[in-house]
C-alpha positions as CSV (number, residue, x, y, z in Angstrom):
1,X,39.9,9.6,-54.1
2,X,38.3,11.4,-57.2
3,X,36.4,14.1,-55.2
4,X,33.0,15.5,-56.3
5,X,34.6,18.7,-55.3
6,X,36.7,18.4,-58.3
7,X,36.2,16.3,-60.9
8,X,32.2,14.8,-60.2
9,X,31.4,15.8,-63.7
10,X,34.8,13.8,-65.3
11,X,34.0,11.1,-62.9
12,X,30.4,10.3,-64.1
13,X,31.8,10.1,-67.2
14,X,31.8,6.8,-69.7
15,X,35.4,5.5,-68.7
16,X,35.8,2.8,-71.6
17,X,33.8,2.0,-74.7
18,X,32.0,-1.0,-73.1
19,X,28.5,-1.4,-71.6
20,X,28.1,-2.6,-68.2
21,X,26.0,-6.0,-68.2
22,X,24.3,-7.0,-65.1
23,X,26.5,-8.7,-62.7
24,X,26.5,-12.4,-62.1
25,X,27.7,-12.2,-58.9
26,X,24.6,-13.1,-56.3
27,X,24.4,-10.7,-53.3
28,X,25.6,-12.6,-50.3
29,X,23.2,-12.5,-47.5
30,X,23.7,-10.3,-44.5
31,X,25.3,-12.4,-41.6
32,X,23.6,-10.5,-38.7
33,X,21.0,-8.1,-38.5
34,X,22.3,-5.0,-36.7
35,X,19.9,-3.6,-34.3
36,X,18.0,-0.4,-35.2
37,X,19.0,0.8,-31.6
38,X,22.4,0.8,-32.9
39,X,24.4,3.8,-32.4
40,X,26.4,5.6,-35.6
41,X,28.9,7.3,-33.2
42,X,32.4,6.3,-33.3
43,X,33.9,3.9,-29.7
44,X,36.7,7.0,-28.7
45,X,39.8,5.6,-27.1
46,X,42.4,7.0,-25.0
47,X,46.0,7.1,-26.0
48,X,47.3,9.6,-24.0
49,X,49.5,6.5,-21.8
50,X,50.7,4.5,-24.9
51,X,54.0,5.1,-26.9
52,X,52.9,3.6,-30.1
53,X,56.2,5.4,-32.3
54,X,57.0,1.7,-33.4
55,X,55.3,-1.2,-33.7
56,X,57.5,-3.0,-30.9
57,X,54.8,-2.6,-28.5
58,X,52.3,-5.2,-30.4
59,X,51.7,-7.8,-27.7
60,X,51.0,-10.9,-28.6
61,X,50.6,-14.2,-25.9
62,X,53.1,-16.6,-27.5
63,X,53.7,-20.6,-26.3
64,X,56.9,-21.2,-28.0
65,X,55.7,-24.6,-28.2
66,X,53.0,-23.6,-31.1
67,X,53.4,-23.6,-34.7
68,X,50.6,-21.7,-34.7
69,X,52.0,-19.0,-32.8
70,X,54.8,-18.7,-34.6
71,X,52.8,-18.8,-37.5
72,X,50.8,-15.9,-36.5
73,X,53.6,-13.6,-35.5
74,X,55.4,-14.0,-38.9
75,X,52.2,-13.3,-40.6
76,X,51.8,-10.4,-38.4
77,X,54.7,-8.5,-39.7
78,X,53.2,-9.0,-43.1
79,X,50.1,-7.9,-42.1
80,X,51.1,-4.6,-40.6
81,X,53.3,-3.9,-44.0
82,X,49.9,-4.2,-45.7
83,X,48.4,-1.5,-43.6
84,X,51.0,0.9,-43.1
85,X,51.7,0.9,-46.7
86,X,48.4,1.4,-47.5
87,X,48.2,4.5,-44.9
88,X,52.1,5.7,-46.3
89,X,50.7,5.1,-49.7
90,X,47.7,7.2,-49.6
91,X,49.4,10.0,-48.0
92,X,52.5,10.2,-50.0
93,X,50.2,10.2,-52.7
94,X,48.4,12.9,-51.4
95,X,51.5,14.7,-53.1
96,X,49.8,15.1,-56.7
97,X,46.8,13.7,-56.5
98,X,44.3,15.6,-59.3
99,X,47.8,16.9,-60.8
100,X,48.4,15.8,-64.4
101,X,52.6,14.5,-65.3
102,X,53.9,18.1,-66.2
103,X,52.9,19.6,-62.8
104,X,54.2,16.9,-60.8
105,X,57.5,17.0,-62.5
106,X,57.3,20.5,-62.0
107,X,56.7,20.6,-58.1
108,X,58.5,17.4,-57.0
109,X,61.2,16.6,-60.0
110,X,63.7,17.9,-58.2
111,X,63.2,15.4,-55.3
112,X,65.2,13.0,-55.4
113,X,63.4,11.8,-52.5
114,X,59.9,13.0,-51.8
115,X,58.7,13.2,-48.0
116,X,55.6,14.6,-46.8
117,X,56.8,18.4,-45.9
118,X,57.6,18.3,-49.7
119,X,53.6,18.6,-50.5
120,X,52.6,22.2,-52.4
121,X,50.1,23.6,-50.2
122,X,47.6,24.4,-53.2
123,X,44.1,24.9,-51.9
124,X,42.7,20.9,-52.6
125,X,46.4,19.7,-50.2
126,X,46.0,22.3,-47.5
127,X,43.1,20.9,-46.3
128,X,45.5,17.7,-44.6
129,X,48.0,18.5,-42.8
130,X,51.5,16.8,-43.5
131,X,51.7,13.1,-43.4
132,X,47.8,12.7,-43.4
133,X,46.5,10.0,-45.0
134,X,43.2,11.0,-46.9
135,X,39.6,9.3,-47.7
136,X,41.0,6.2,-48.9
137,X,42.8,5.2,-45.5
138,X,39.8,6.8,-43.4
139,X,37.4,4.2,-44.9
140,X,39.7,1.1,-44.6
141,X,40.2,2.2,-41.1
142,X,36.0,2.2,-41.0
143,X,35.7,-1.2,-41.9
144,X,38.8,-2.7,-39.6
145,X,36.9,-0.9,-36.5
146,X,33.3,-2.7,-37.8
147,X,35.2,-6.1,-37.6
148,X,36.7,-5.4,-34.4
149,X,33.3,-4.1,-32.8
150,X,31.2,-7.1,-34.3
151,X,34.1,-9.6,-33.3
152,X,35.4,-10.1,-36.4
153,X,31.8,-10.7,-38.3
154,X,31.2,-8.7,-41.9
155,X,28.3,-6.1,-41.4
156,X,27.5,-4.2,-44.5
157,X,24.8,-2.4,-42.5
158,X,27.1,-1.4,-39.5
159,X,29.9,-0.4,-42.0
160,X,26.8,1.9,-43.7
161,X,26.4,4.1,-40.6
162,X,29.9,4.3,-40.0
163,X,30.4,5.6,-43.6
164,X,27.3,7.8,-42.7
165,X,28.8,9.2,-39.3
166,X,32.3,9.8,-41.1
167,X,30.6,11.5,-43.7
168,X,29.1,14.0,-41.3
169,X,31.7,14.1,-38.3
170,X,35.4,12.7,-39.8
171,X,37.2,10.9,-36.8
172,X,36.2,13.4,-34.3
173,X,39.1,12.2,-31.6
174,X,41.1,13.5,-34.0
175,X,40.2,16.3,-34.9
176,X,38.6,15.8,-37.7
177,X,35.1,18.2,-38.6
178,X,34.1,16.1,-41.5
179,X,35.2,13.7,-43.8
180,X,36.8,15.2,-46.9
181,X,37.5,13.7,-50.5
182,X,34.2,12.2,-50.9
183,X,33.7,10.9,-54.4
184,X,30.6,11.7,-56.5
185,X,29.4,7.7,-56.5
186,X,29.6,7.1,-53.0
187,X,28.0,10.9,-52.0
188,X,24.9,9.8,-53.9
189,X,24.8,6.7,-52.1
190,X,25.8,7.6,-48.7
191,X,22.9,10.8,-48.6
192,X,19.9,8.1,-49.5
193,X,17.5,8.0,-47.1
194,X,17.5,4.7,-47.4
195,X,21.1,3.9,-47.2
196,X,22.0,2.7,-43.8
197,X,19.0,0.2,-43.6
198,X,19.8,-1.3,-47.4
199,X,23.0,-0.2,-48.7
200,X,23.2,-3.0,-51.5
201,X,20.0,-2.0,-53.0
202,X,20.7,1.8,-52.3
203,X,24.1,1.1,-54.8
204,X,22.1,-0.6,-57.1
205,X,20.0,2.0,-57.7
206,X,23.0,4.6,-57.9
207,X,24.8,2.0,-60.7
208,X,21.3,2.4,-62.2
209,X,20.7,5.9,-61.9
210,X,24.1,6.5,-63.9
211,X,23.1,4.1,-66.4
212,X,25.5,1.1,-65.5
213,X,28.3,3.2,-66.9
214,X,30.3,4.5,-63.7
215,X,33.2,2.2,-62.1
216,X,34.3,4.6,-59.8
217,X,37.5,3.4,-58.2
218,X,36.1,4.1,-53.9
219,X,35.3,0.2,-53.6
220,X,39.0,-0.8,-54.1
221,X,40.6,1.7,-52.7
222,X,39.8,1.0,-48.8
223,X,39.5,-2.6,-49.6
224,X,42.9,-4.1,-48.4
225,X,41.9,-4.9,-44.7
226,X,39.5,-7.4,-46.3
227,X,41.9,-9.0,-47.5
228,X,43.8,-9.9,-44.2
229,X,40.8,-10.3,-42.7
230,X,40.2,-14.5,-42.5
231,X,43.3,-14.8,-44.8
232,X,43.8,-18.3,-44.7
233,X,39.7,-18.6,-45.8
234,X,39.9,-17.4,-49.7
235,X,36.3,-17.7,-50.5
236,X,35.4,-15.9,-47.4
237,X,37.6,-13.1,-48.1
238,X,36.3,-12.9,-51.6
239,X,32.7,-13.1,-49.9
240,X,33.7,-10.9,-47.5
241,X,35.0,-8.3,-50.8
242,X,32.3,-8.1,-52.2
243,X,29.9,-7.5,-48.9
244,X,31.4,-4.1,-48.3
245,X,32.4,-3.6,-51.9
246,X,28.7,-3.4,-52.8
247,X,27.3,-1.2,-50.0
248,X,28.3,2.2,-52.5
249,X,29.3,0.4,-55.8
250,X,27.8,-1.9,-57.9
251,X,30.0,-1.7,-61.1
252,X,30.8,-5.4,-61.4
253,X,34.3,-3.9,-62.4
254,X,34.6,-2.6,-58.9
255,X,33.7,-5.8,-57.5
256,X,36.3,-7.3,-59.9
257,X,38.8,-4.3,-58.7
258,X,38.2,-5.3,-54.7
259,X,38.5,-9.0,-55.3
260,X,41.4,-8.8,-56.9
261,X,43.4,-6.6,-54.7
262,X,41.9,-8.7,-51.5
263,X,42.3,-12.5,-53.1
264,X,46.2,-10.9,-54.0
265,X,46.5,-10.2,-50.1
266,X,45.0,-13.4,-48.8
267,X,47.4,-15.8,-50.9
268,X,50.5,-13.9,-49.8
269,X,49.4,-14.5,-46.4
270,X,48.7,-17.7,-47.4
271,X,52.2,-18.0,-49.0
272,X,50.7,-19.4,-51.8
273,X,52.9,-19.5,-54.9
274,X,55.8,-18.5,-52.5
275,X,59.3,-20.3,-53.5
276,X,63.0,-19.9,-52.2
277,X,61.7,-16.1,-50.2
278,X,59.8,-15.2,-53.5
279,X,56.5,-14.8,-54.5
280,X,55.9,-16.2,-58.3
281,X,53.6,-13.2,-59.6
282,X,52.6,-14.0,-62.8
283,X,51.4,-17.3,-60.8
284,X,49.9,-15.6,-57.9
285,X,48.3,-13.0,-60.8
286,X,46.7,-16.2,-62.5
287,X,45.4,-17.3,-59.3
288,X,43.8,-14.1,-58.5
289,X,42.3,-13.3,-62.2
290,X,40.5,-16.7,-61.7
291,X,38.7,-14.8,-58.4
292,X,38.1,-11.6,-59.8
293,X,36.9,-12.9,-63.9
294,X,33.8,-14.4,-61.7
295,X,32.6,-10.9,-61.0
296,X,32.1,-10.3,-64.9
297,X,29.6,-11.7,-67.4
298,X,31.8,-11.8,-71.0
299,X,35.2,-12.2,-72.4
300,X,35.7,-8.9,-73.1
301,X,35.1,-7.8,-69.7
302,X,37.0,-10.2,-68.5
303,X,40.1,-9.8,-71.1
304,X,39.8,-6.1,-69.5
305,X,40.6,-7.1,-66.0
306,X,43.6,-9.4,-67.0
307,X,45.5,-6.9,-69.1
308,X,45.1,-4.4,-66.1
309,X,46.4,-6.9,-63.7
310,X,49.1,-7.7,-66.0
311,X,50.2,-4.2,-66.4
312,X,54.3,-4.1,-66.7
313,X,54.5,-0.4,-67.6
314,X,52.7,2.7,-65.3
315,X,52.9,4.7,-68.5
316,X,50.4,3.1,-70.3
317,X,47.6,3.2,-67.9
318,X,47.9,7.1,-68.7
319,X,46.9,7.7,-65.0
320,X,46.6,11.6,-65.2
321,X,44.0,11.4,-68.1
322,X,41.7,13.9,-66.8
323,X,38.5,12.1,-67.6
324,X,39.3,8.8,-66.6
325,X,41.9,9.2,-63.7
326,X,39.4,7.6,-61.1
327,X,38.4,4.6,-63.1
328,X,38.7,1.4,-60.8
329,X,40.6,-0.4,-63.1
330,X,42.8,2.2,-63.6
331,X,43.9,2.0,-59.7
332,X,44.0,-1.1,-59.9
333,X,46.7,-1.5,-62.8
334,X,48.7,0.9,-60.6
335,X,48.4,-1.6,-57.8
336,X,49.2,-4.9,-59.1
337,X,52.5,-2.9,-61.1
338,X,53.6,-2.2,-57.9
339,X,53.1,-5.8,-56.9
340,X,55.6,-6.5,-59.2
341,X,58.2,-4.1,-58.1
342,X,61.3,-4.3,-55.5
343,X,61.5,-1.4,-53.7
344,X,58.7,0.4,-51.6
345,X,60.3,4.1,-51.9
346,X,61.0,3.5,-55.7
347,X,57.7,2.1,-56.4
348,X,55.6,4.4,-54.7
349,X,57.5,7.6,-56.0
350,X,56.8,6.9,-60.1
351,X,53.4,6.1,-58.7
352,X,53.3,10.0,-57.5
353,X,55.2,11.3,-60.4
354,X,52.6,9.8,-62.7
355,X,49.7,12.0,-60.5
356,X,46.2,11.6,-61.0
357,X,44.4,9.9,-58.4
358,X,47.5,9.3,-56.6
359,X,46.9,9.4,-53.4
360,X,43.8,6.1,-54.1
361,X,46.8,4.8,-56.8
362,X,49.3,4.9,-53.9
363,X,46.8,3.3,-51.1
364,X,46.4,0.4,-53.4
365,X,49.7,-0.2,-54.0
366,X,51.4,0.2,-51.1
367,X,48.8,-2.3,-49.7
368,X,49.8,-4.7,-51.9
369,X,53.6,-4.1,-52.4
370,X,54.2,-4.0,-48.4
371,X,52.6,-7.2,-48.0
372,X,54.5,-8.9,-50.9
373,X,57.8,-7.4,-49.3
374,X,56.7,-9.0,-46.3
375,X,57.6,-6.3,-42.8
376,X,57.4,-3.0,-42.4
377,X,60.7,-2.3,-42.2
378,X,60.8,-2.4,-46.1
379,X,59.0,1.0,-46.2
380,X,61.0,4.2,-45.5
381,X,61.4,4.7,-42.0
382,X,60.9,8.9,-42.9
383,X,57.2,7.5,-44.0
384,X,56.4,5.6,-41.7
385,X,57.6,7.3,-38.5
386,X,56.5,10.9,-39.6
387,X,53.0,9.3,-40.7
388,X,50.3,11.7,-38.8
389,X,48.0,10.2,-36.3
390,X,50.2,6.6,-36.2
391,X,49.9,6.3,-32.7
392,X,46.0,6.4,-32.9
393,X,46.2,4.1,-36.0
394,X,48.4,1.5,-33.7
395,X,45.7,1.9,-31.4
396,X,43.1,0.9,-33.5
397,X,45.5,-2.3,-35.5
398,X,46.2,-3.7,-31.9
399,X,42.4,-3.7,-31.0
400,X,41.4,-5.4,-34.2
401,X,44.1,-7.9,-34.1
402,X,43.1,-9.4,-30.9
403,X,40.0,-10.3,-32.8
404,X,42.1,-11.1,-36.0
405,X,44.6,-13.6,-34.0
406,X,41.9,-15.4,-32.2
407,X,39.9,-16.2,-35.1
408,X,42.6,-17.8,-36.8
409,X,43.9,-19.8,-34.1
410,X,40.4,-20.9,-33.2
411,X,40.3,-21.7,-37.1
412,X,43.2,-23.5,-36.7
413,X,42.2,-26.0,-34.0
């Protein structure tokens, strides 16, 4: 994430030579009020009895006899490569993240293969220990425990004081002290006094305050859960986007950015534009740009977002460009060239050697790269297995997706 620490100056700066209009998109309206007596504290689980090394331990009730069932464990697979490669992606990025080409290629270039203990202990990395995912991950992970508290429903409220408590206390069953890698946009918004109580109109007034000219990449980065979430319900998931999306940033570029990314994730699991084992992704890309190009008011704008998502080359979204590196739609050109990649390792490794913001670059595209490849077993098993904190984090998926599998089979009856 593009830190305050580091770069809040560069961050607040004018990104591209365009104005930001109003956005057309209307505020959806909360689905439940959350009660004031709600507590901001975090449910703590024990793990100390569960082997969660591999995913092998994911019980699901199956009746051989359903198509549904069968359905559900196929898309499982797919759904788990979405989230660990998010999770691999942000901490492999971790690598160079706020490094520019020359010093990447300088500490990693002669990698042939990058792992985690490869990471230069500068003082910005040493603050994670190796194989820690960073902010990116944290906040995806705060949203999938909101849906699996409030049964599955969107909360942008209850999502607000988890953001709140992170901010102030990390994941304290981890260890954590605090939550680190804040960016400058969603700081501003998450210290408002108002915040927790109206987080849309506590954005709004940030996207104001900065003159409608900050598009911040922190909405799209944690945004890929939102996309599995009510998969096979497109319009929800875009509703659903743009919910969370809008409780720190109002950009309509960053509501593009998280559309995008979560439409691209709900028609995979979908299977939409899916032929002979293949996704069609110029196809799937159309599909998706017809989501997103709603979020935005002219053709420019909207000429923007499709030559991002169309991006064939990582080099020309110049990620390491000091004063733009956090740019949404920056991110999200890193993303959807993964999506049209092969190979997980490969993919993910020119994202890191391109630096930047590379461990958000690297979230996003592992997100969307693991669930075009389709199982888990398509990222590096070195990443995967040696990822820090996985047992809590297969904690946590098998929690939510007893809420996940029983919405969709109730769905399906």
């Amino acid at each position: 994430m593009y830190t305050n620490a580091n770069c809040m100056a560069a961050s607040e700066r004018k990104v591209e030579n365009e104005k930001c209009l109003t956005d057309s998109v209307e505020e959806t309206n909360e689905v439940q009020t959350v009660k004031a007596s709600s507590s901001i504290e975090h449910t703590t689980y024990s793990y100390a009895t569960r082997d969660t090394s591999s995913v092998s331990d994911f019980k699901v009730s199956c009746n051989p006899a359903s198509a549904e069932e069968k359905h559900w464990l196929d898309r499982r697979n797919q759904i788990l490569a979405s989230l660990y490669g998010q999770c691999v992606g942000d901490a492999i990025g971790l690598l160079s993240e706020f490094m520019n080409r020359q010093e990447a290629k300088y500490h990693y270039g002669l990698h042939a293969e990058l792992e985690y203990h490869h990471k230069y202990d500068d003082f910005h990395r040493s603050r994670w220990a190796v194989g820690d995912w960073t902010d990116d991950s944290d906040h995806m992970i705060l949203i999938m425990d909101s849906l699996t508290e409030n049964n599955g429903l969107v909360l942008k409220t209850d999502f607000a004081q988890k953001m709140v408590n992170w901010m102030k206390h990390g994941f304290q069953d981890i260890g954590d002290l605090g939550g680190m890698g804040i960016g400058a946009t969603t700081l501003h918004t998450l210290r408002h006094k108002d915040f927790i109580e109206y987080p849309h109109k506590v954005a709004e007034e940030v996207w104001i305050f900065g003159k409608k000219d900050v598009a911040p990449n922190g909405g799209v980065m944690r945004t890929s859960i939102l996309g599995i979430h009510d998969w096979w319900d497109t319009d929800e998931v875009v509703r659903n986007a743009l919910e969370i999306c809008k409780t720190t940033h109002r950009d309509p570029r960053c509501q593009a950015s998280a559309v995008s990314v979560c439409v691209a994730i709900s028609l995979m699991l979908q299977q939409k534009h899916y032929t002979n084992g293949e996704y069609n992704i110029p196809d799937l890309i159309n599909s998706v740009y017809k989501y997103a190009k709603k979020c935005l008011d002219s053709r420019n704008k909207k000429k923007s977002l499709k030559s991002y998502l169309e991006c064939k080359d990582l080099s020309e979204l110049d990620l390491d460009e000091a004063h733009s590196l956090g740019y949404t739609y920056k991110c999200l050109g890193a993303g959807f060239w993964a999506l049209k990649q092969t190979n997980f390792r490969d993919a993910l490794q020119q994202i890191v050697m391109h630096a930047g913001d590379a461990d958000t670059n690297g979230a996003v595209a592992g997100a969307l790269l693991g669930c075009k490849l389709g199982h888990f077993e398509k990222i590096p098993n070195t990443w995967l297995s040696n990822l820090k904190h996985k047992v809590w984090l297969d904690d946590k998926i098998e929690k939510y997706f007893e809420i996940l599998k029983r919405r969709y089979l109730l769905k399906k009856c």
